[in-house]
N, C-alpha and C positions, 0 to 999 in steps of 0.2 A: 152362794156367791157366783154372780156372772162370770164368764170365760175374762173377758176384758178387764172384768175387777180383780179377777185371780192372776193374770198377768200380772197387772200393775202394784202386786202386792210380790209376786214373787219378783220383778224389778228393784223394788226397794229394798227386800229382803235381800237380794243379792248385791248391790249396791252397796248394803251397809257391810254386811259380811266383808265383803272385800275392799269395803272402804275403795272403792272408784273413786276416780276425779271426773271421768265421762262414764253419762248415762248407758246403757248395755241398750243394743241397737236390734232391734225387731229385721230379718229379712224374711219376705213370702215369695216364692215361683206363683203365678196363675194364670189364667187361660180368661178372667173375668175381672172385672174390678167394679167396684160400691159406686156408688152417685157421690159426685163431690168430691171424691178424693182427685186434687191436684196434680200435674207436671210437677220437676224440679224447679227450683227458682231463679237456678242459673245456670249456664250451659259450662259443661266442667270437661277439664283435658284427661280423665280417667274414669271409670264407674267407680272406682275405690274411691272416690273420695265421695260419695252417696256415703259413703258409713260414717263419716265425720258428720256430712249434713245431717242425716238422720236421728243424730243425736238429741237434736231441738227440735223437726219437724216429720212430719208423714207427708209422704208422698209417693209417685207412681212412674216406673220409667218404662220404658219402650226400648225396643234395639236403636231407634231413631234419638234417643237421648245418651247412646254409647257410644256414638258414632264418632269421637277420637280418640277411643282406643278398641282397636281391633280385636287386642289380646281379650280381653276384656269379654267382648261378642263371646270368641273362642270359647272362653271355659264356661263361660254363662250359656253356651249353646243356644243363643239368641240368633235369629235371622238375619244374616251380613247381607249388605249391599256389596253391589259389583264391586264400588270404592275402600268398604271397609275388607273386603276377600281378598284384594289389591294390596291395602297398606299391610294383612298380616302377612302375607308372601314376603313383602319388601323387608316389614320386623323382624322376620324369621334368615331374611338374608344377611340380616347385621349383624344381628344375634352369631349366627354360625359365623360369619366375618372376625368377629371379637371372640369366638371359642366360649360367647357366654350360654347359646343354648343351640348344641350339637344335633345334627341331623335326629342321631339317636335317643335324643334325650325331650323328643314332641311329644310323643306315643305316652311319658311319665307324665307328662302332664295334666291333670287332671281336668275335666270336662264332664258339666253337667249330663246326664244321661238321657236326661229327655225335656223337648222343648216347650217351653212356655215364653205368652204374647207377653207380657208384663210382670214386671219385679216392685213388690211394695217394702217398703223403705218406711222405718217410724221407730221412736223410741219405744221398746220394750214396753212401759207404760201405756203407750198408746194403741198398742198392737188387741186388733178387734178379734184375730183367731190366733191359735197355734204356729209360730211363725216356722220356718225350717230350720233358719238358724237364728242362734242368737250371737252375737259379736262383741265382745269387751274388749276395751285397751286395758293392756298391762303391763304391770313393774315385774322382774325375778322375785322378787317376794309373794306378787298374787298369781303368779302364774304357777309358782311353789305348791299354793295349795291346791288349785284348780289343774296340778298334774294328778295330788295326793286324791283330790274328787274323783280323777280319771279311772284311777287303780281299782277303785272301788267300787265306782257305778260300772264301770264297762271292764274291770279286770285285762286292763291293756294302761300302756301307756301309750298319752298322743304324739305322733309324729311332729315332730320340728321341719316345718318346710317352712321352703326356700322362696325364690321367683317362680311364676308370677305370686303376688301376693294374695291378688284374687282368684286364684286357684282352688285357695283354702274355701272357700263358699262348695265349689263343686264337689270336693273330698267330703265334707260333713251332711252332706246330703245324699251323695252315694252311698257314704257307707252306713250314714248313720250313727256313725262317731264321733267323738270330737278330734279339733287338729286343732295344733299352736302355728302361727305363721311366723316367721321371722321380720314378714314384710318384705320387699324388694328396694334396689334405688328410689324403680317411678315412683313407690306409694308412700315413699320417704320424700318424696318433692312434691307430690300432690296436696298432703295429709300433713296438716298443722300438727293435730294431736299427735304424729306418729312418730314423736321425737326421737333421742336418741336413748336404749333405755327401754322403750316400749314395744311390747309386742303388739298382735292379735288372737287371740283366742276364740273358736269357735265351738259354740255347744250345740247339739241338734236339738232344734225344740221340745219333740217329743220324751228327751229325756229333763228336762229344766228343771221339774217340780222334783227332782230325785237330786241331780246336782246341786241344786239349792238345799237340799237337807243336808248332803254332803259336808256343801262348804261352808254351812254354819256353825256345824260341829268343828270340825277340822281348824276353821279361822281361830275357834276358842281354844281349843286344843295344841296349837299353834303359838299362840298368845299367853298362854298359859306356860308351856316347854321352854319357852325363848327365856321367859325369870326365872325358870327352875337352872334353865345351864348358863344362863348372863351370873345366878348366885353363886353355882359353883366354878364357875373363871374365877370369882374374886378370891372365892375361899383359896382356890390351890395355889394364885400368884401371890398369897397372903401368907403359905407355906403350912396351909390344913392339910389335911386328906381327907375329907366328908366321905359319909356313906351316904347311900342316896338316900336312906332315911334322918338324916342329920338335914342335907340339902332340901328336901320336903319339908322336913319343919322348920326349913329358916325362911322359907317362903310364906308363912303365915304368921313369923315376928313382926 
């Protein structure tokens, strides 16, 4: 099986496992890009919201396609113009103005470690190498088990962060870990998908084919537990006492 067939198989796979409503979003760092691969199709007031677009299409950006939001540059350690090194100063002056992001609190913020020309952008499925990360939206339910994947594959659990949203890109690629986003305001007004309710989750590619074995098990094992103790609520407000071997085999009446 081709790399790009083996993607688009573990896309679906993971897809169904977690029953998504959006496609799981291919990200690449590179220094080089393929013939034909495209710009974005429209000029957007965040790079977070590339992960929405990327949903349905592939494509390829540049620092010159980030260029309204500064933040943004920052953690993607993309190459700022005079204007964009300009508006994060000014971001940075608000931020500490409103006590939302303290002198002290830049240095936590996460930042790719090393630079690259262009960032590709594609649905999972479409994704022609090993992407660095890979990006879901999620409910508390699928993010339930895709912590329970976390525990397993990497024997940690992933960090819950905060603002920026697209921060979470440069943690999962440093460390090599995964990280849950909370999302931030901006990426909650950018990002249709990113309602109320949904998170981001970030897997590093390198580990996907492992997570994905993970969460198939898990989703069923999950699915499975949920009738086993929805059967015992009824029993006990019905005024039984089940063992849990009574509860097992009422699962299969």
């Amino acid at each position: 099986m081709s790399q790009q067939n083996n993607l688009a198989s573990l896309a679906e796979r993971l897809s169904s496992a977690l029953k998504l409503e959006q496609a799981p979003v291919a990200i690449r760092f590179t220094d080089s890009i393929a013939a034909g691969v495209s710009g974005p199709a429209t000029r957007v007031p965040a790079g977070c919201r590339f992960w929405q677009d990327a949903v349905s299409s592939t494509f390829v950006t540049s620092a010159s396609d980030h260029n309204l939001c500064a933040i943004g540059v920052h953690t993607h350690n993309l190459e700022p113009s005079a204007s964009q090194q300009a508006d994060l100063m000014e971001a940075l002056r608000v931020f500490g103005e409103l006590s939302y992001v303290r002198p002290q609190d830049v240095a936590a913020i996460p930042v790719l470690a090393s630079r690259h020309k262009y960032v590709v952008y594609s649905p999972l499925s479409e994704a022609e190498t090993t992407p660095d990360v890979v990006v879901v939206f999620v409910d508390a339910n699928q993010t339930l088990i895709l912590s329970e994947a976390t525990q397993q594959v990497e024997g940690q659990t992933a960090p819950a962060m905060g603002r920026p949203a697209c921060a979470a890109i440069p943690q999962v690629v440093n460390t090599g870990r995964a990280a849950l986003s909370l999302g931030c305001c901006g990426a909650r007004a950018y990002l249709d998908v990113l309602t109320e309710g949904i998170a981001i989750f970030g897997i590093p590619g390198a580990k996907l084919p492992a997570y994905v074995e993970r969460i198939e098990a898990l989703s069923q094992a999950n699915a499975i537990l949920s009738k086993f103790h929805q059967l015992r609520r009824r029993d006990v407000y019905a005024g039984k006492s089940p063992t849990i071997k009574e509860s097992l085999g009422a699962m299969g009446a």
